[in-house]
C-alpha atoms as an extended CHARMM CRD file, in Angstrom:
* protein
*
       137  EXT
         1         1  UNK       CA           -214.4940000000     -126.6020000000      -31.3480000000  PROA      1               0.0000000000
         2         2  UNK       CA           -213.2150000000     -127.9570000000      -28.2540000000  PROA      2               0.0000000000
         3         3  UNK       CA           -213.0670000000     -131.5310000000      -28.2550000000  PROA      3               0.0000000000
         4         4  UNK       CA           -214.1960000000     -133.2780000000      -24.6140000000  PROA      4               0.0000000000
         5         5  UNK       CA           -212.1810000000     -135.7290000000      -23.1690000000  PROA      5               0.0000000000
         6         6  UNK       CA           -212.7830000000     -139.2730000000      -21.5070000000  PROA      6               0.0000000000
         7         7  UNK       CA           -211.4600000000     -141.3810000000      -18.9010000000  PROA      7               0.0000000000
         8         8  UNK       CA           -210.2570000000     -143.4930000000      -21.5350000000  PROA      8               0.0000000000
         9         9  UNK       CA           -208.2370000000     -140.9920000000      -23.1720000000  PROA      9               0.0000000000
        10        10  UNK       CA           -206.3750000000     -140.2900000000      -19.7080000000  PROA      10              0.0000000000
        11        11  UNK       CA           -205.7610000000     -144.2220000000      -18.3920000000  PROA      11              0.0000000000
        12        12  UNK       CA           -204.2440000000     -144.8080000000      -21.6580000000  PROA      12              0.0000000000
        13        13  UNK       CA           -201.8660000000     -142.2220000000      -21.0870000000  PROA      13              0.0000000000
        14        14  UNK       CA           -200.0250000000     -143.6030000000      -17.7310000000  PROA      14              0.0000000000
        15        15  UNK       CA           -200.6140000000     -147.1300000000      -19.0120000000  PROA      15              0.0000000000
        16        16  UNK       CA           -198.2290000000     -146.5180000000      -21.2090000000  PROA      16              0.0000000000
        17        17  UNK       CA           -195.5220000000     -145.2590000000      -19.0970000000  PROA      17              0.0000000000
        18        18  UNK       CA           -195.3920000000     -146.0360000000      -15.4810000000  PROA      18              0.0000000000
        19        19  UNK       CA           -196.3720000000     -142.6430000000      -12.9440000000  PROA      19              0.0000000000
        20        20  UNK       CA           -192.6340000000     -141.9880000000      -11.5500000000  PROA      20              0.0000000000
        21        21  UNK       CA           -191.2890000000     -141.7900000000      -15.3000000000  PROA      21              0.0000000000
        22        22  UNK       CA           -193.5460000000     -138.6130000000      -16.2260000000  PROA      22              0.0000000000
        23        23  UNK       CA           -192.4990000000     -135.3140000000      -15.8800000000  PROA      23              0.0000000000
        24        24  UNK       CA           -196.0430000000     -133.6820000000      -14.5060000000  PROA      24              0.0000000000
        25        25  UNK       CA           -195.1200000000     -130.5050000000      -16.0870000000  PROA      25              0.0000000000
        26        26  UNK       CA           -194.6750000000     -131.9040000000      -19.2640000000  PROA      26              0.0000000000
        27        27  UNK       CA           -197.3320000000     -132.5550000000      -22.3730000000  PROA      27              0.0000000000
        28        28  UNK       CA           -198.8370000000     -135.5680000000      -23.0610000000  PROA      28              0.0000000000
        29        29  UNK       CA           -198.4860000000     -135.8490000000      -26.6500000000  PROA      29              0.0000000000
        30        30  UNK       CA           -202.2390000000     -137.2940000000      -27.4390000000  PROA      30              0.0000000000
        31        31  UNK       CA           -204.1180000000     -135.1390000000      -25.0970000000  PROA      31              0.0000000000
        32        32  UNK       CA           -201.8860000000     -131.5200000000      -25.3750000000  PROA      32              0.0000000000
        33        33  UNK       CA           -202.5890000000     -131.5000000000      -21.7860000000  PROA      33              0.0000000000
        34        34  UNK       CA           -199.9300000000     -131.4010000000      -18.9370000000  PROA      34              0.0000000000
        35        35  UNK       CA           -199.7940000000     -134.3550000000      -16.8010000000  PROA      35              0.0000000000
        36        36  UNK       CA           -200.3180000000     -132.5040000000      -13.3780000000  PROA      36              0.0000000000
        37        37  UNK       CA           -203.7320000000     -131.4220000000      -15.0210000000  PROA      37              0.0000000000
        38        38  UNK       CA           -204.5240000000     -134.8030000000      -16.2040000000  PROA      38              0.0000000000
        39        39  UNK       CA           -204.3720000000     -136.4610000000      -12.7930000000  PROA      39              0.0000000000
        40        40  UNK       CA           -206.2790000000     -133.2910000000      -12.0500000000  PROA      40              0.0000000000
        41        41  UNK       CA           -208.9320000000     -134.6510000000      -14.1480000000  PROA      41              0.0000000000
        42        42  UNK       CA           -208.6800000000     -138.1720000000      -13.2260000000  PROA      42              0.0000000000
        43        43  UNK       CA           -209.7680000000     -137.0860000000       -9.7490000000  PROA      43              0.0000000000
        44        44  UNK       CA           -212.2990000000     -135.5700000000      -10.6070000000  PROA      44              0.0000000000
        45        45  UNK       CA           -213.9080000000     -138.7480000000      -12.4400000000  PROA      45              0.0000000000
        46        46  UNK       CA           -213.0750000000     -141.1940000000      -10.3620000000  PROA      46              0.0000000000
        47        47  UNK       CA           -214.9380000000     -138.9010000000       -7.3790000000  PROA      47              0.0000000000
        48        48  UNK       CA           -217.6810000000     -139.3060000000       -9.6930000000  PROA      48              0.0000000000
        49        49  UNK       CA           -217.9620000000     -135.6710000000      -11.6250000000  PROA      49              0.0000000000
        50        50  UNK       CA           -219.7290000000     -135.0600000000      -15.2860000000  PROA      50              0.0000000000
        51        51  UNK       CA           -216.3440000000     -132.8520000000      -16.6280000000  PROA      51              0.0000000000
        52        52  UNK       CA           -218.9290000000     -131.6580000000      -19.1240000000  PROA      52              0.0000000000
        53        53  UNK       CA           -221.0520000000     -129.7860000000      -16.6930000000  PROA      53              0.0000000000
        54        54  UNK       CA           -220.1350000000     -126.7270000000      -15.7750000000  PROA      54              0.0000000000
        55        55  UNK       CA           -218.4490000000     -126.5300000000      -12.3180000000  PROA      55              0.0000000000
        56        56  UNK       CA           -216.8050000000     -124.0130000000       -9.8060000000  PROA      56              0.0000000000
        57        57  UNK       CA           -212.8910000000     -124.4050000000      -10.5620000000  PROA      57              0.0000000000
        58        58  UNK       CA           -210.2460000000     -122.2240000000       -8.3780000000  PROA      58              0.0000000000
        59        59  UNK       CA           -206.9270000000     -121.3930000000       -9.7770000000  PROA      59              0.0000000000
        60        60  UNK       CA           -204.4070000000     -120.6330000000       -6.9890000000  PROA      60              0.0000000000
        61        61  UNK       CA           -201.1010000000     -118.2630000000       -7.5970000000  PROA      61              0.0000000000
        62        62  UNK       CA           -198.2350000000     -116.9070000000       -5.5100000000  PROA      62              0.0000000000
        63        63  UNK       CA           -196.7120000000     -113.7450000000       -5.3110000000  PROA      63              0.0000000000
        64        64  UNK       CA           -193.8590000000     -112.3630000000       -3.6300000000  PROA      64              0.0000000000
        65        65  UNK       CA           -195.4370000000     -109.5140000000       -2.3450000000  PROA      65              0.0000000000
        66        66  UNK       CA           -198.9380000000     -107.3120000000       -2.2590000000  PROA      66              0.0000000000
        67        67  UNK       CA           -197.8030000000     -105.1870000000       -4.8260000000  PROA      67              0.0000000000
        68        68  UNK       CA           -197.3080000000     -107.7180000000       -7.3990000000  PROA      68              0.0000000000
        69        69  UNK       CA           -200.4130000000     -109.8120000000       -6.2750000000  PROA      69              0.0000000000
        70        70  UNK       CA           -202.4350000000     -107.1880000000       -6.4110000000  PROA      70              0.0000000000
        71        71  UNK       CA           -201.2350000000     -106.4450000000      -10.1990000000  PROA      71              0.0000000000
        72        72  UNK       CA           -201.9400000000     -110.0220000000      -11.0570000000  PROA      72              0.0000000000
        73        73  UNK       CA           -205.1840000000     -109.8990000000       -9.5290000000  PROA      73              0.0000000000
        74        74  UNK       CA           -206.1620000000     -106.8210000000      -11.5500000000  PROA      74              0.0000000000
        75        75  UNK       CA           -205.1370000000     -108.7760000000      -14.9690000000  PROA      75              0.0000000000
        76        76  UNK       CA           -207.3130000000     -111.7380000000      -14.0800000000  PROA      76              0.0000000000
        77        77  UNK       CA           -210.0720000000     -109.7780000000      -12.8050000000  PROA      77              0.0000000000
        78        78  UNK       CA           -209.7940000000     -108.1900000000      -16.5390000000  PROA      78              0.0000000000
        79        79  UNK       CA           -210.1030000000     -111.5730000000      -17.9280000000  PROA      79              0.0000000000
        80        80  UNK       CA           -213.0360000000     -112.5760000000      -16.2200000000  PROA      80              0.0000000000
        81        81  UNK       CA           -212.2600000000     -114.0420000000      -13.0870000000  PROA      81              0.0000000000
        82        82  UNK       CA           -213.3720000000     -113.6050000000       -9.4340000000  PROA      82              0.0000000000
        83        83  UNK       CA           -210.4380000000     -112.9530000000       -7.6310000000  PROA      83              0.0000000000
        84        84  UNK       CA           -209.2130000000     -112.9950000000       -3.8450000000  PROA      84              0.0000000000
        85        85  UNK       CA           -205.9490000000     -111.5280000000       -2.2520000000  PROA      85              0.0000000000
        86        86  UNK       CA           -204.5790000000     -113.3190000000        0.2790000000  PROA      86              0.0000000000
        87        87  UNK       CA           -202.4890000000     -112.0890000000        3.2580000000  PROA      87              0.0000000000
        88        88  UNK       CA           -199.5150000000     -114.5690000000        3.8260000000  PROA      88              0.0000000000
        89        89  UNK       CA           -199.0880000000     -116.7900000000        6.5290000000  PROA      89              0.0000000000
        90        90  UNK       CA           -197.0300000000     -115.9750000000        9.4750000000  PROA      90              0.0000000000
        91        91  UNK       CA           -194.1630000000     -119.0200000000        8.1800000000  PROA      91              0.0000000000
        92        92  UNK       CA           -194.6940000000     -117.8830000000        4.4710000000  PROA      92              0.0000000000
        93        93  UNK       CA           -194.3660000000     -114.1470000000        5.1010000000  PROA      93              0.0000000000
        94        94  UNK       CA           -193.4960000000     -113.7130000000        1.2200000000  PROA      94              0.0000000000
        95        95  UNK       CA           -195.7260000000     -115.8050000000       -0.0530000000  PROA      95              0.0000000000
        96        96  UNK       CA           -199.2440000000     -113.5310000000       -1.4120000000  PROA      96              0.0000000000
        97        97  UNK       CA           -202.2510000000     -115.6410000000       -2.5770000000  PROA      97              0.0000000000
        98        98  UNK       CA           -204.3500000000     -114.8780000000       -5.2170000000  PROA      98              0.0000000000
        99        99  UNK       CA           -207.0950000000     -117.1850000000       -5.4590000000  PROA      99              0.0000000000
       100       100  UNK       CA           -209.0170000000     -116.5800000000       -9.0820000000  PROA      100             0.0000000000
       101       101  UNK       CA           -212.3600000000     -118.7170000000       -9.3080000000  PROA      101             0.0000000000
       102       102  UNK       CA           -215.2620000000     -118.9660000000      -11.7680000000  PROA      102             0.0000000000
       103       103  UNK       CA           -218.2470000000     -120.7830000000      -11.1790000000  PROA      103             0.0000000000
       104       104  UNK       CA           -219.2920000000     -121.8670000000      -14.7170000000  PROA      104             0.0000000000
       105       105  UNK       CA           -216.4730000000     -123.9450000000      -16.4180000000  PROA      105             0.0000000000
       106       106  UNK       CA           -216.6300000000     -126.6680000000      -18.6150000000  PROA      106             0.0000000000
       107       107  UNK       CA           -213.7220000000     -128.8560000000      -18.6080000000  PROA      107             0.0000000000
       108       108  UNK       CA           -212.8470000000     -129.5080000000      -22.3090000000  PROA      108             0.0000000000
       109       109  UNK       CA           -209.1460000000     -129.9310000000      -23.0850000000  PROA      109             0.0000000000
       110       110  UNK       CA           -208.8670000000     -126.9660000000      -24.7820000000  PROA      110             0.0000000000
       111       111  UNK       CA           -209.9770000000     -125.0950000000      -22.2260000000  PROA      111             0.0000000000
       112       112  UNK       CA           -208.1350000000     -126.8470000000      -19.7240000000  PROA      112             0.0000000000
       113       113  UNK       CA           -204.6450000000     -126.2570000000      -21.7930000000  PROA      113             0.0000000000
       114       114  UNK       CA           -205.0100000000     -122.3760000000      -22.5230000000  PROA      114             0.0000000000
       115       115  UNK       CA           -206.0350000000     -121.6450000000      -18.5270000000  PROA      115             0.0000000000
       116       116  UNK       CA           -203.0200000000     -123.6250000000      -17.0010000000  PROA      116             0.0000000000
       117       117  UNK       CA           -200.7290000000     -121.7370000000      -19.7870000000  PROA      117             0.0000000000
       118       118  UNK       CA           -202.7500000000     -118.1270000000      -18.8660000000  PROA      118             0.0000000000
       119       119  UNK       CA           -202.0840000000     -118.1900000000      -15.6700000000  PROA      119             0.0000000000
       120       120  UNK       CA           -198.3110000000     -120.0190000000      -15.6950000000  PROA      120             0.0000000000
       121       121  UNK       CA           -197.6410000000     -117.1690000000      -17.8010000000  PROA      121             0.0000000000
       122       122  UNK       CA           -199.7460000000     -114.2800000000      -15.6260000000  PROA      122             0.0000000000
       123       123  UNK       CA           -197.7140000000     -115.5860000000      -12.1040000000  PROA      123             0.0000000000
       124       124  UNK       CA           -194.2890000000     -115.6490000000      -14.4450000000  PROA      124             0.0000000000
       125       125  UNK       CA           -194.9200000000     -112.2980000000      -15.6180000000  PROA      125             0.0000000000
       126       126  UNK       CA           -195.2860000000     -110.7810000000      -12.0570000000  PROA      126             0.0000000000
       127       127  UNK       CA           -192.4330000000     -113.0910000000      -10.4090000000  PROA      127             0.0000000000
       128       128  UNK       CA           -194.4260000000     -115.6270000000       -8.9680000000  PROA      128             0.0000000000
       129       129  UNK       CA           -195.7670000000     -119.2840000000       -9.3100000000  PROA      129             0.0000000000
       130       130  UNK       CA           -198.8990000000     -121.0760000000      -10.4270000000  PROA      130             0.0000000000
       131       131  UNK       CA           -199.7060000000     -123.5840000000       -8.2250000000  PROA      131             0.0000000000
       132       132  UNK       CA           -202.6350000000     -125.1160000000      -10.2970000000  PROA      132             0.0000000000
       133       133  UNK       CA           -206.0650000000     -125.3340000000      -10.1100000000  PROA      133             0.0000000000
       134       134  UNK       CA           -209.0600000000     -127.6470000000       -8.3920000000  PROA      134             0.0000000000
       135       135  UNK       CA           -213.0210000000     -128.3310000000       -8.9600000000  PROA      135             0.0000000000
       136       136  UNK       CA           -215.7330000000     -129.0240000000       -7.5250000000  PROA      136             0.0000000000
       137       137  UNK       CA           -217.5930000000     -132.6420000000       -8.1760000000  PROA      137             0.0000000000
């Protein structure tokens, strides 16, 4: 079962080390998380959200061209996502976005953990980046 976190659980984390020492894409040992999603997290408390309601949370990828995007749009559609193709910008011209969004997400660790990995791994597999994700309060 997926355990939920607390704010407790996340403070005690960069207590222990100051911010500038942590590598934000590594693990924190206690938590399995990776600190980038942590401080995620920590945001989202301190702006005063209930983690364990569900919420609208937007996971943001970039691909080097439509053709690609569009394939890693198709494999996250598959997986249950809403997903949006994005045209690039005029000063990012190979830069696609692919915006994948659900609207009923609980943030438990566990759940956290095996989305950042799914879709590190889905923007890997097609050449691109994973930028992260965001919520709403």
């Amino acid at each position: 079962m997926d355990r939920l976190w607390c704010h407790n659980d996340l403070m005690a984390l960069f207590r222990r080390r100051k911010k500038n020492e942590i590598d934000l894409d590594s693990r924190s040992p206690q938590l399995g998380l990776k600190y980038k999603d942590v401080l995620v997290l920590e945001q989202l408390v301190k702006a005063g959200a209930d983690v364990t309601q569900p919420r609208h949370v937007l996971h943001y990828l970039y691909l080097p061209d439509q053709e690609r995007a569009g394939l890693a749009a198709e494999e996250a559609a598959s997986a249950g996502f809403e997903v949006t193709v994005r045209e690039p910008l005029p000063q990012y011209p190979e830069q696609w976005t692919v915006v994948c969004e659900r609207h009923d997400v609980v943030l438990q660790l566990e759940a956290v953990r095996d989305t950042t990995d799914y879709f590190e791994t889905l923007a890997g597999s097609h050449g691109g980046d994973y930028d992260g994700w965001e919520a709403s309060v």
